[in-house]
N, C-alpha and C positions, 0 to 999 in steps of 0.2 A: 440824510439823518432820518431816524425812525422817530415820528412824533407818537407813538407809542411808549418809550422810553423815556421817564422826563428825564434821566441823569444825562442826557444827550441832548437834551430843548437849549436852545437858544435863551442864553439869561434877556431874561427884560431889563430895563436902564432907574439906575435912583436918581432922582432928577431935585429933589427937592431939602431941604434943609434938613429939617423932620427926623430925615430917615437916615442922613448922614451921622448925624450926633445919635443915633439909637445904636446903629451901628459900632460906634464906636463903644459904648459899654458893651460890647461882647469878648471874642478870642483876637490873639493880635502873634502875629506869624511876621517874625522881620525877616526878611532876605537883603542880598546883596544892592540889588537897587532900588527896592521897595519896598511896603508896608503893606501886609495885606491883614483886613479888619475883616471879622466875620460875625453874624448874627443869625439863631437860630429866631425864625418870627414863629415857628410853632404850626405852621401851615402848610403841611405835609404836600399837598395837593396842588399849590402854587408852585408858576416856575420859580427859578433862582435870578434874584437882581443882582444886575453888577453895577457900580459908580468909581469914576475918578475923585481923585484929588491933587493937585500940582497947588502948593503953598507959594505964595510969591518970594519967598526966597529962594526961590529954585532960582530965578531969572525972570527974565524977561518975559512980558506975553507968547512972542514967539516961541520962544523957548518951552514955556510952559504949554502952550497948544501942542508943538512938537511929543513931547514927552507923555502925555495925554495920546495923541493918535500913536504912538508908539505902543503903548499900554495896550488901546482898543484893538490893535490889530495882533497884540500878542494873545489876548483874550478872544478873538475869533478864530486866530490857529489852534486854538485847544480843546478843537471842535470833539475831541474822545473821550477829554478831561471832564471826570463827573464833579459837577457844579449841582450841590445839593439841591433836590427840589424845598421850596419855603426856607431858605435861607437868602441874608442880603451878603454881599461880598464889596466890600472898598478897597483901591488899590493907593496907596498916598505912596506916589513919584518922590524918588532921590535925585539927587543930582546925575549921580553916575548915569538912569536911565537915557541920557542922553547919548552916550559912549559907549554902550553897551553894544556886544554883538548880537543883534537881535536872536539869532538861534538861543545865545546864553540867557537872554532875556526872556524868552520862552520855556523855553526848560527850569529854570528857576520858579515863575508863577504854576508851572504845571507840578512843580515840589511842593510850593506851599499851598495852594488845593488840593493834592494829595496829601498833607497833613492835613489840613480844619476836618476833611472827612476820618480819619483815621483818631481813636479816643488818646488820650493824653497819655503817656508814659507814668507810671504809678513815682513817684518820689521815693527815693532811699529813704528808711527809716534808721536809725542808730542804733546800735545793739551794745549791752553789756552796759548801759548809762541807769544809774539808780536814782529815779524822780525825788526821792526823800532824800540824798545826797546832799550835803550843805554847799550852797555856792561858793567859788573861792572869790568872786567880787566883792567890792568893798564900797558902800552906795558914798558918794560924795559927801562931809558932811557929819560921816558917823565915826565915833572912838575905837569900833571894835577893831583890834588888832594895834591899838595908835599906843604907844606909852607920850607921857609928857614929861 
């Protein structure tokens, strides 16, 4: 790896509470067996953190260690995969990541890190809708339209 290139540096690790729950008020990218949370910390210059998540309703400790070093080791194969510099990345474990074939499981985290980098798709806007148009709802409560 060129440590010259941060989008290539090795993420450092979120280890701490803090920065989990920060994390989570950012962008949120669901896949097949996972959740991946992303935060821009504004720190262009720093590397990119990564942290796990396995909720105990996944299972068991076992289990949840499993799924966790599953995670960590799909996260060191995507040693190409540009992991933003000054951003935090969270991965919150599904159940499925258990069962998963790990290439599949690979290729799916390398989807959704290639979306957080990539800007949002702009939302459809509606066309031909006239704002000063009277609504045809009827609020709960109210006569209009009611005869007795």
């Amino acid at each position: 790896m060129a440590q010259d290139d941060p989008t290539t540096e090795k993420p450092g690790r979120l280890k701490n509470r803090p920065d989990f729950l920060a994390v989570q008020k950012g962008k949120r990218l669901r896949g097949p067996y996972f959740l991946l949370e992303t935060l821009d910390r504004g720190l262009a210059n720093e590397a990119p953190r990564i942290g796990y998540t396995v909720t105990k309703k996944q299972g068991n400790a076992v289990e949840r260690n499993r799924m966790r070093r599953r995670l960590h080791e799909a996260v060191r194969h995507l040693a190409g995969v540009p992991f933003r510099p000054g951003h935090d990345y969270v991965v919150v474990a599904r159940r499925d990541t258990l069962k998963a074939p790990f290439d599949r499981l690979v290729q799916a985290l390398s989807e959704r890190v290639h979306e957080s980098t990539t800007p949002p798709r702009p939302r459809h806007k509606r066309t031909g809708t006239d704002p000063s148009a009277q609504d045809n709802t009827r609020t709960p409560g109210s006569k209009a339209g009611h005869q007795e």
